[in-house]
C-alpha positions in Angstrom: -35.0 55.7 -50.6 -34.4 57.8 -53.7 -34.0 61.0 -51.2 -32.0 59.2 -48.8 -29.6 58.4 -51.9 -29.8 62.2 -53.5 -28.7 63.3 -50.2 -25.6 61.4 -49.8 -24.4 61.7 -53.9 -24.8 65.3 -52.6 -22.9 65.0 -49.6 -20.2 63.0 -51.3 -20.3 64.8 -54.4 -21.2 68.6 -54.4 -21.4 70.9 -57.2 -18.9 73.2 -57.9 -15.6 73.3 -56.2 -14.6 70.1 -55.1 -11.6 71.7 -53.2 -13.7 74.4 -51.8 -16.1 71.6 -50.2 -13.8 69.6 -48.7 -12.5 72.7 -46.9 -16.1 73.4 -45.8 -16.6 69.4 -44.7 -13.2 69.7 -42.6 -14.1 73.1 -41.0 -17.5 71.6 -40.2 -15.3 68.9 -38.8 -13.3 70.7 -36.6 -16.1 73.1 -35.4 -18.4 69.9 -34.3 -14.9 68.5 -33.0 -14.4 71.8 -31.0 -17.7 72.2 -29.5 -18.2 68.7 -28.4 -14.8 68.2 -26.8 -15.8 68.6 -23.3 -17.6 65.8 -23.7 -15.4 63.5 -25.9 -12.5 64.1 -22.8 -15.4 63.0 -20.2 -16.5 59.9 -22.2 -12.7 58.7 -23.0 -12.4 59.7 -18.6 -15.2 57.3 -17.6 -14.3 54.4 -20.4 -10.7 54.5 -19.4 -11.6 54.4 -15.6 -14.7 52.1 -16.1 -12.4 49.7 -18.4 -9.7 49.3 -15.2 -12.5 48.3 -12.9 -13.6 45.7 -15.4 -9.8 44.0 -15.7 -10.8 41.4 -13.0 -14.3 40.4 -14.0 -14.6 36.8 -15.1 -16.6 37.8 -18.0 -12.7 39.8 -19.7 -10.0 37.6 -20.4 -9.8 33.9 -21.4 -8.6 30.3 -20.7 -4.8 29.3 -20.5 -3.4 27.7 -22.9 0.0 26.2 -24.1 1.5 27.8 -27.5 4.9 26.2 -27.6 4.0 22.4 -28.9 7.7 21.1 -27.8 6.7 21.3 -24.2 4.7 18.4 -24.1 3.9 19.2 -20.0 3.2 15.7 -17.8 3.4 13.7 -20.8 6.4 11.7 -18.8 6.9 9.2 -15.9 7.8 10.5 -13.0 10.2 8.6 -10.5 10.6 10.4 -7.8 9.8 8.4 -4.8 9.3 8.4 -0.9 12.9 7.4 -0.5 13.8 10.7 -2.6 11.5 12.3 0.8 13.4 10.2 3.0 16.6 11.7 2.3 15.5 15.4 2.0 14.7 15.0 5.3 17.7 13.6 6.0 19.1 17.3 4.4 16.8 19.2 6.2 17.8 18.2 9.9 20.9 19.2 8.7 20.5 22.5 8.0 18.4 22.6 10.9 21.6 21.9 13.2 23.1 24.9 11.0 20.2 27.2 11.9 20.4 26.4 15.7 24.4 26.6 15.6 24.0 30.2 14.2 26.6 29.3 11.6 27.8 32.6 9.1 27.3 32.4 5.0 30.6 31.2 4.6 30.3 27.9 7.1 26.8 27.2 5.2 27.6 27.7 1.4 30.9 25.6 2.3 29.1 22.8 3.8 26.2 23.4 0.9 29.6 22.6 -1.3 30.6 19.9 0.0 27.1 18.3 -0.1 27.0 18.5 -3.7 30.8 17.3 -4.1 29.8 13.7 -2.2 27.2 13.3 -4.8 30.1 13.8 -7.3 28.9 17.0 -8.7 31.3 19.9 -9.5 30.5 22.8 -7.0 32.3 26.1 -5.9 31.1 29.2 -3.6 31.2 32.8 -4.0 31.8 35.5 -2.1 30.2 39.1 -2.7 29.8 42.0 -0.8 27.5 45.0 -2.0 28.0 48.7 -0.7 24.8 51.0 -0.5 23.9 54.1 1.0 22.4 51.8 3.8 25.6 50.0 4.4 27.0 47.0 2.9 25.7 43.7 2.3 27.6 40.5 2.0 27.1 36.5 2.1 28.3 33.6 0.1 26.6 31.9 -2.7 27.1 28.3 -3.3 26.2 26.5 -6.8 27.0 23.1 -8.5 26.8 22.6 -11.8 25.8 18.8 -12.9 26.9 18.3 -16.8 24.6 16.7 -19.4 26.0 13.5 -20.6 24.2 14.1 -24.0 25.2 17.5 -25.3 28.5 19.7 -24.9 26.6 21.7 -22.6 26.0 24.9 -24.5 22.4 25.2 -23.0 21.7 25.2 -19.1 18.5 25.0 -16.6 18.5 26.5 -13.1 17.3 25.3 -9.9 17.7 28.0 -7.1 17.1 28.3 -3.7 17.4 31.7 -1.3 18.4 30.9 1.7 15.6 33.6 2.9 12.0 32.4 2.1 9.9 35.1 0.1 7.4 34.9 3.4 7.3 38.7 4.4 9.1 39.8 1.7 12.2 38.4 3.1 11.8 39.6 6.2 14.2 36.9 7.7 11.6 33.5 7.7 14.3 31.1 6.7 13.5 28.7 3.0 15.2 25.7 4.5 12.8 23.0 2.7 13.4 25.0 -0.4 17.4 23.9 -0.1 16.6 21.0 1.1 14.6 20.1 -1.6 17.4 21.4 -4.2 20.3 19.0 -2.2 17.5 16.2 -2.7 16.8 17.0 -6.4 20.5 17.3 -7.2 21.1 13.5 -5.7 18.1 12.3 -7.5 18.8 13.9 -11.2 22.3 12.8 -10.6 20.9 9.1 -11.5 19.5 9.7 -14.7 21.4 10.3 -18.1 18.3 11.9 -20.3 19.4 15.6 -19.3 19.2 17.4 -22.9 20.3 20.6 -20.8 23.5 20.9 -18.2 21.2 21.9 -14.6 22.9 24.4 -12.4 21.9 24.2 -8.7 22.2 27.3 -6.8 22.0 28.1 -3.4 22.2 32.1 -2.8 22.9 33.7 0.4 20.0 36.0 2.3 17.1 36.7 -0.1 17.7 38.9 -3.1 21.4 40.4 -3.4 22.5 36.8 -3.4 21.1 35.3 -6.6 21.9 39.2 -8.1 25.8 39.0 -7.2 25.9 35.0 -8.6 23.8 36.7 -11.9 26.4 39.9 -12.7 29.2 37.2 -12.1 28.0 34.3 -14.6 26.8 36.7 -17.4 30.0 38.5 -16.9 28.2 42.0 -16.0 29.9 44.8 -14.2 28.6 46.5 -11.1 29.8 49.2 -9.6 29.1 48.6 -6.2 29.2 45.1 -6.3 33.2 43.1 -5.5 32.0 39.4 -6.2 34.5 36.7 -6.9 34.6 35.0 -9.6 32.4 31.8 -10.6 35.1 28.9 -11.2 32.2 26.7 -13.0 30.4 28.0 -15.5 27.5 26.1 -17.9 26.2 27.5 -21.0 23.3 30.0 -22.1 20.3 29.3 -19.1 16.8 29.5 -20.4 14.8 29.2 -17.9 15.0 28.8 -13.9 13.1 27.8 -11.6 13.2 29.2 -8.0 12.0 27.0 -5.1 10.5 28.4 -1.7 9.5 26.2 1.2 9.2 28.0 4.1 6.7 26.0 6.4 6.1 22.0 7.6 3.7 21.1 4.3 1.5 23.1 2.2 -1.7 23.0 0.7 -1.4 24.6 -2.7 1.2 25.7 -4.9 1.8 29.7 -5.3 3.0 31.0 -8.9 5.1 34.2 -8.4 6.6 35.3 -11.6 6.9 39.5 -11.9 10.1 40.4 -13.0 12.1 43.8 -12.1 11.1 46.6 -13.9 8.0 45.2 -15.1 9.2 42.1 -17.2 7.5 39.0 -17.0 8.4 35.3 -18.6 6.9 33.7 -21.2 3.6 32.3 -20.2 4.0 29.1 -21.4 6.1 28.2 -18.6 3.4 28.8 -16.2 0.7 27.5 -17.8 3.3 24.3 -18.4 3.6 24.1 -14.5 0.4 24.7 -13.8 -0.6 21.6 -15.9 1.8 19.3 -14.4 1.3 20.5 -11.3 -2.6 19.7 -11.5 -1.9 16.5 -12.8 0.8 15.0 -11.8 1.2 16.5 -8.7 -2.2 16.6 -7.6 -1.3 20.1 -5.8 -3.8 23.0 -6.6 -1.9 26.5 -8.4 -3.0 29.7 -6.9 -1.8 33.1 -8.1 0.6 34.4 -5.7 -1.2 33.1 -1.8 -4.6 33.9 -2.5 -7.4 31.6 -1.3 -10.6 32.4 -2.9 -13.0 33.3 0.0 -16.1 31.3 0.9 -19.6 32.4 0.5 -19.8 33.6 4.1 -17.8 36.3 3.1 -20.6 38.0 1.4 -23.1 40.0 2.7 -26.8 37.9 3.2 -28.7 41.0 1.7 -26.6 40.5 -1.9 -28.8 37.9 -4.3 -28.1 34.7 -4.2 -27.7 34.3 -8.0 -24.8 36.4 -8.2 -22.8 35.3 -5.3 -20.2 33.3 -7.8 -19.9 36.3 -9.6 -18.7 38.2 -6.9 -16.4 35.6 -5.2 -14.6 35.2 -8.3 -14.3 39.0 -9.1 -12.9 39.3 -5.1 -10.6 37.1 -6.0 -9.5 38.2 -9.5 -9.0 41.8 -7.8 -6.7 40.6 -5.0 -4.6 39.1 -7.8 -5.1 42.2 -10.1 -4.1 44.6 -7.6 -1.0 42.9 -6.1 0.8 42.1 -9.9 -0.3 46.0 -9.9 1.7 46.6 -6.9 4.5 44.2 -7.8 4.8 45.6 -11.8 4.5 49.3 -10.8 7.3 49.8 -8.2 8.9 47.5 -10.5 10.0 45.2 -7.8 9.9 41.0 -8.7 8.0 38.9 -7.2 10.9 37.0 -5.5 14.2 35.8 -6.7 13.4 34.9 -9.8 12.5 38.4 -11.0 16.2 39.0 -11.4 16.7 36.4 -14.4 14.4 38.6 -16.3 16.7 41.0 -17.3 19.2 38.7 -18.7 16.3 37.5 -21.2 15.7 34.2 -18.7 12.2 32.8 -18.4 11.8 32.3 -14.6 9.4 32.2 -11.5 9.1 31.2 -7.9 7.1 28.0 -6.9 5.5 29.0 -3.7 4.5 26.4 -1.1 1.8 28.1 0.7 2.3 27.5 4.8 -0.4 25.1 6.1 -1.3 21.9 8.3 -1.1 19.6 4.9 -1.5 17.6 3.0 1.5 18.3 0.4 5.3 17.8 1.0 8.5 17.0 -0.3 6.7 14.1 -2.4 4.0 16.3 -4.3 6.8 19.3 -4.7 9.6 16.8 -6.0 7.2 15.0 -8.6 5.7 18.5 -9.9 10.0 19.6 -9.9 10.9 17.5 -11.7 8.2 17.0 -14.4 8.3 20.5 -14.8 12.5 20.0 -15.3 11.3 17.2 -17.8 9.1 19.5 -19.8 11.9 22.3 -20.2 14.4 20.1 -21.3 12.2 19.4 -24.5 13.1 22.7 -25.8 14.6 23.8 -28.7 14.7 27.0 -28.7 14.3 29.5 -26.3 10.3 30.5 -25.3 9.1 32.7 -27.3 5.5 31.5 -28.9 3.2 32.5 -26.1 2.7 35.7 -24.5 5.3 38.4 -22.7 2.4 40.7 -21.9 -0.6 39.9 -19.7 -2.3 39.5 -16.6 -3.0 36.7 -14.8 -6.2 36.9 -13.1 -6.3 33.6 -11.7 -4.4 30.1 -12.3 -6.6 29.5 -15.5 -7.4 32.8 -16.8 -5.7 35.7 -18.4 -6.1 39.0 -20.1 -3.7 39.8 -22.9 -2.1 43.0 -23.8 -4.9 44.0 -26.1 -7.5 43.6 -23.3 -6.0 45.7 -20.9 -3.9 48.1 -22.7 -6.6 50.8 -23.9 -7.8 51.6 -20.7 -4.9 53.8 -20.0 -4.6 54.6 -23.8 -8.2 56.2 -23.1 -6.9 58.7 -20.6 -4.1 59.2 -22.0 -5.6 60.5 -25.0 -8.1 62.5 -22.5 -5.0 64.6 -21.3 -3.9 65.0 -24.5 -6.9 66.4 -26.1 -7.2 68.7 -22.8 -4.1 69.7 -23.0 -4.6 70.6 -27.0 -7.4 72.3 -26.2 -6.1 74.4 -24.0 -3.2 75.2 -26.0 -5.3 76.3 -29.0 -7.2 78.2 -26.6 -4.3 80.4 -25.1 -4.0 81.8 -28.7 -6.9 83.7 -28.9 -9.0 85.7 -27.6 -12.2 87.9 -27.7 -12.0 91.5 -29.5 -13.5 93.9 -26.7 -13.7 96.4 -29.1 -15.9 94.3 -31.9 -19.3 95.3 -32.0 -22.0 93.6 -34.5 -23.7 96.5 -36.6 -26.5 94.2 -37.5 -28.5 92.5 -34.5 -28.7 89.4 -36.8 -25.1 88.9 -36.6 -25.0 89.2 -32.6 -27.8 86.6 -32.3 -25.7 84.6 -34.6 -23.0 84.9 -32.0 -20.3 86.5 -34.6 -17.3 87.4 -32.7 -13.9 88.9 -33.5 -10.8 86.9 -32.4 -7.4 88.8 -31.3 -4.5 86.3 -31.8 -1.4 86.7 -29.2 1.5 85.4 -29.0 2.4 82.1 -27.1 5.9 82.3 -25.6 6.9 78.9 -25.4 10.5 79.2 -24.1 10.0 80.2 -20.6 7.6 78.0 -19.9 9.7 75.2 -21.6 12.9 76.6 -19.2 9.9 76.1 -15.7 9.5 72.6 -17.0 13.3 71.8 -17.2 14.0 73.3 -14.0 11.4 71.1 -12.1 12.6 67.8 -13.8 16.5 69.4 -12.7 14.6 70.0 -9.2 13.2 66.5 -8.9 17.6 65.1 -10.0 18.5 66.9 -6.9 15.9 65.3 -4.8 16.9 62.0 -5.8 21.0 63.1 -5.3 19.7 64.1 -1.5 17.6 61.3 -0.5 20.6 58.6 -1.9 22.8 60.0 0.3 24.3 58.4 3.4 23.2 61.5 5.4 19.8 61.2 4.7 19.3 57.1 4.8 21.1 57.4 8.4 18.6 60.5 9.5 15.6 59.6 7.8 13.8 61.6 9.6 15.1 64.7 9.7 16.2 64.6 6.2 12.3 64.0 4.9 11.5 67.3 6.8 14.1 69.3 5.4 13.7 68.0 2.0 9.9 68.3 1.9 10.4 72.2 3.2 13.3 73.0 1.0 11.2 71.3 -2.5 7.5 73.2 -1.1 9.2 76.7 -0.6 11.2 76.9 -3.8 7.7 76.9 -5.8 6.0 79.3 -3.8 8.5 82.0 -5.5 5.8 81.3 -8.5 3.7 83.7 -6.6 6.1 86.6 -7.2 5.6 86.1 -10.9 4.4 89.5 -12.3 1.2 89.0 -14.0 1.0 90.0 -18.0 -1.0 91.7 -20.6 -3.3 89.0 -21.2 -4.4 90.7 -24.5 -1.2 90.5 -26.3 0.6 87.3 -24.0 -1.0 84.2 -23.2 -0.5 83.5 -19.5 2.7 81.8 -18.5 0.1 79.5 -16.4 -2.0 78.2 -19.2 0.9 77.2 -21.7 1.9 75.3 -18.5 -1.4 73.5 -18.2 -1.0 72.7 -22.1 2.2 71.2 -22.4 2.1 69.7 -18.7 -1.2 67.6 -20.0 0.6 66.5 -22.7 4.0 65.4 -21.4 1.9 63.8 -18.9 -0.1 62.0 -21.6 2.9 61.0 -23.3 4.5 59.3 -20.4 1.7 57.5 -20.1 1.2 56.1 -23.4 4.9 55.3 -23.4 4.7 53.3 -20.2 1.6 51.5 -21.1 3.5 49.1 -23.5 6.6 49.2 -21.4 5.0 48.6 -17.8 1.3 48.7 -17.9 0.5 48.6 -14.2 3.0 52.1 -14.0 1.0 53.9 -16.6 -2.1 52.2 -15.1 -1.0 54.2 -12.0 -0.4 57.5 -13.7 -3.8 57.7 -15.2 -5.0 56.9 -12.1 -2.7 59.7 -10.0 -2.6 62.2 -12.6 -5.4 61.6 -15.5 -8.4 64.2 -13.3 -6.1 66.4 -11.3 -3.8 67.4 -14.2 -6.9 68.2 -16.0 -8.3 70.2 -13.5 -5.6 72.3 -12.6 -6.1 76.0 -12.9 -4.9 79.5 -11.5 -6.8 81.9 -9.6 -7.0 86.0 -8.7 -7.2 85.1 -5.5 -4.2 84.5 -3.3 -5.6 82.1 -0.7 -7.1 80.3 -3.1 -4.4 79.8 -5.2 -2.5 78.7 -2.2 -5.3 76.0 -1.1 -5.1 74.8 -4.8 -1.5 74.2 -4.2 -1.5 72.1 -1.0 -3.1 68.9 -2.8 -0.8 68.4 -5.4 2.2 69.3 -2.8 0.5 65.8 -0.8 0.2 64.7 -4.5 3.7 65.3 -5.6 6.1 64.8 -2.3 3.9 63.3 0.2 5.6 59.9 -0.7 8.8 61.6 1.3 7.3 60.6 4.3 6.6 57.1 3.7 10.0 55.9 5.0 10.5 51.9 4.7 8.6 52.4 1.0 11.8 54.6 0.2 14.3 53.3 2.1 12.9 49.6 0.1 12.6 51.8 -3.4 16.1 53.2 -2.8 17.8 49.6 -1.8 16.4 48.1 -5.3 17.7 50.9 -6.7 21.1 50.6 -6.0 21.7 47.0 -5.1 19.2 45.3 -7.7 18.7 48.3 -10.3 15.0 49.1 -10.2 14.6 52.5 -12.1 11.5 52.9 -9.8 12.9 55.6 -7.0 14.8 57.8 -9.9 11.7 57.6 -11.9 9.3 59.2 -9.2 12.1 61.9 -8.3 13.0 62.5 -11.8 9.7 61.8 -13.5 6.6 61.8 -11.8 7.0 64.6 -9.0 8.3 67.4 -11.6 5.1 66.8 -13.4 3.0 66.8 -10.7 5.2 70.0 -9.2 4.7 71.3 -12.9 0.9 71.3 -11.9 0.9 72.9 -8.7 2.5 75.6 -10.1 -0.4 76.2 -12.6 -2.6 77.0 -9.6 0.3 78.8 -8.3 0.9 81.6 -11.0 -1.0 84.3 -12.0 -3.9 84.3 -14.0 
């Protein structure tokens, strides 16, 4: 023990220069650092990628709970009753006759309007009309807006409806329980005088661009390709919404949708809120989206016994994992409610998932309006629980600081790489150096040139593609090229594939006084591409979740060649890589409409952003070595 102890005073206290041992101790350092980092990148690769994989297993994560003590969820009486049913169905059949008369926006919002005017509740429509590179879309909105009778109605709750149901991803399946039930609620909340809150109803027109047009208009926000009227009733700051989609006879659970455009999410204490009183008072099971979990059948016989929960449950967290993925990423919501988000408006879409029973307009109205009870408790807007997370099922969720680092991890990866390499470009070995003592070439002594690093071309390649990837993104949001798809993807893909292949003209240089035009590439490439990344992952983790995944290993791999056909075949993957999304026409023509009707930053972000880096890549196979 006595040695141990001598040791470390000597360690931490040398004799003689103090100053001159630390330099030793952070040379020592840097060496062990240097040698090792091979390595360190490969273990921070497999934790980062292993860490992902683990994001849906029941063991990560924890149980729901409810931060925001004012809620108070299903702690009321409910009174909605079977004659509430009786007269949603009545409002059903009617817009049932309006379905099979093929009647236009404007004959539905103004009948819509004059539905909520018998019940004596003010109501008005709206009239929009968007213009797009696709063409214009148009419709009428109608919305009511029932006062509270206890406060001057500087605070308002939504109740919405989209005419289109989210079923296909509004693919034209119409949501005509969902109005019906939001006619229905309006004459039943009519009756009661506790309203802490003034509720707006609305009713928008086809799917999306309806609820987006009634949005810009009540928050007073400009859009340049948007002519809306505008709203003659108007209520006070909204703090929450809830959207309401119905599409079939009955259901058998209840579907929570609540991604946000461009990656915002709401408060979580509304969800777990309805997911309570749906439970309880209800007596309708909450699913995650639409996602039954899937019976033991499912699994193979030769898997053990003992762990057949564990895999149901981890199937089932996945499926949920990977759709918020797909929903967060392209920064698309989930449904209508995704467009409160941005104007700081907790909101999400209560799904009634299509089947033979046993749930209707009873179970959905008593869950509505205890829900409606529960946010009209509040007193300030949401803010205890959590913004970031992932819901891997109805009771379980990860939060930001159980996901997060798995990116962070190959993030840092890149950047070390890219470090590495840019400390490497600097030097080289001295040809010319020979040891006079054999001792000192077994000791592997070696004589380093340095040579300069120049910075500015290589800075003026990466500008170019990013300007590249802004002309892309001009092209493709053209009229020309969403009318000739087709033909424009063909002629675009050549025209952004040729322009690099001028890299192989580059002259090659003295590599013993330059470092090579490709490796400063590779440096700085890695770590722009590392920095995006660790941006994004607190902005919009499933994005920079997909980065690491896309560009973490074939960033870091990258490298040019003497040879000219293989530099060539190192070029074709990250060409697929880079631009192959070109090709994959309804994802654009989907990407670009969100774009310019709904603002989603997710098509000018892979033109602008993520192709120039990959491009950026491709042309580190491409130059000269």
């Amino acid at each position: 023990m006595d040695r141990i102890c001598a040791r470390l005073r000597a360690l931490l206290r040398p004799q003689g220069d103090r100053n001159l041992a630390r330099l030793r101790r952070k040379q020592a350092l840097v060496s062990a650092l240097t040698r090792h980092l091979h390595h360190i990148k490969f273990t921070l690769f497999v934790a980062g990628y292993l860490w992902m994989v683990a994001i849906p297993s029941p063991r990560m994560g924890r149980g729901t709970y409810i931060d925001e003590n004012a809620l108070q969820p299903g702690q009321v009486n409910t009174y909605w009753n079977w004659g509430e049913v009786a007269n949603a169905d009545r409002y059903l059949e009617q817009l049932e006759g309006l379905r099979d008369a093929n009647s236009t926006s404007e004959q539905r919002a103004n009948v819509l309007m004059n539905e909520f005017l018998k019940l004596g509740i003010s109501a008005s429509t709206q009239d929009y009309v968007f213009t797009s590179s696709t063409g214009e879309v148009k419709g009428t909105n109608a919305y009511a807006v029932l006062s509270s009778p206890r406060t001057p109605g500087t605070e308002a709750m939504v109740i919405s409806a989209s005419w289109m149901s989210r079923l296909g991803e509004g693919n034209g399946t119409l949501n005509l329980r969902g109005v019906a039930t939001v006619l229905a609620l309006a004459r039943f909340l009519k009756g009661y005088s506790l309203w802490a809150k003034d509720i707006v109803f609305v009713i928008s027109d086809n799917y999306v661009d309806g609820m987006q047009a009634w949005l810009n208009a009540y928050h007073g926000s400009t859009q340049s390709n948007l002519r809306a009227d505008e709203l003659e009733l108007i209520s006070g700051v909204i703090w929450t919404a809830l959207n309401i989609d119905y599409p079939g006879h009955s259901f058998s659970h209840l579907g929570m949708f609540h991604e946000g455009i461009n990656g915002r999410l709401p408060n979580q204490d509304l969800l777990n809120s309805f997911h309570h009183i749906s439970k309880w008072t209800g007596g309708v099971p909450v699913l995650v989206y639409d996602h039954l979990e899937s019976s033991r059948s499912d699994i193979p016989s030769w898997v053990p016994g003992a762990i057949h929960e564990e895999i149901r449950a981890y199937t089932y967290r996945s499926r949920n994992v990977v759709r918020h993925i797909g929903y967060q990423a392209r920064g698309t919501g989930s449904g209508v409610h995704g467009l409160f988000h941005q104007f700081r408006i907790d909101a999400f879409t209560m799904f009634a998932v299509p089947a033979t029973g046993p749930h209707g307009f009873h179970a959905i109205g008593r869950t509505i309006e205890s829900t409606l009870r529960t946010t009209n408790n509040l007193l300030e807007r949401l803010h205890a629980s959590f913004f970031f997370y992932i819901l891997t099922a109805p009771e379980r969720f990860l939060k930001i600081g159980s996901f997060l680092p798995s990116a962070v991890l190959i993030s840092v990866a890149m950047m070390f790489g890219g470090l590495q390499v840019w400390s490497d470009s600097a030097w080289i070995p001295d040809p010319s150096f020979h040891p006079e003592k054999k001792e000192s070439a077994e000791n592997g002594r070696t004589k380093w040139i340095q040579r300069s690093r120049p910075v500015i071309p290589v800075l003026g390649i990466m500008l170019s593609t990013h300007a590249l990837g802004g002309i892309l993104f001009s092209v493709l949001t053209t009229s020309w090229s969403s009318n000739n798809q087709t033909v424009a993807s063909v002629v675009t893909f050549l025209l952004v594939v040729m322009i690099p292949l001028c890299a192989l003209l580059a002259p090659s240089q003295d590599a013993k006084t330059t470092a090579p035009i490709s490796q400063l590439l590779k440096a700085l490439n890695l770590c722009f591409a590392s920095t995006v990344i660790s941006i994004a992952t607190v902005v919009n983790f499933s994005l920079a979740m997909s980065l690491a995944i896309l560009l973490g290993i074939p960033f870091s791999i990258s490298s040019p060649s003497r040879s000219l056909p293989l530099r060539l075949a190192k070029f074709i993957p990250y060409v697929g890589l880079g631009f192959g999304w070109i090709f994959a026409h309804d994802e654009w023509r989907k990407a670009l409409w969100n774009w310019e009707i709904l603002g989603v930053w997710f098509a000018p972000f892979v033109c602008i952003v993520y192709t120039p880096l990959v491009l950026q890549a491709a042309l580190v196979c491409l130059l000269p070595a």
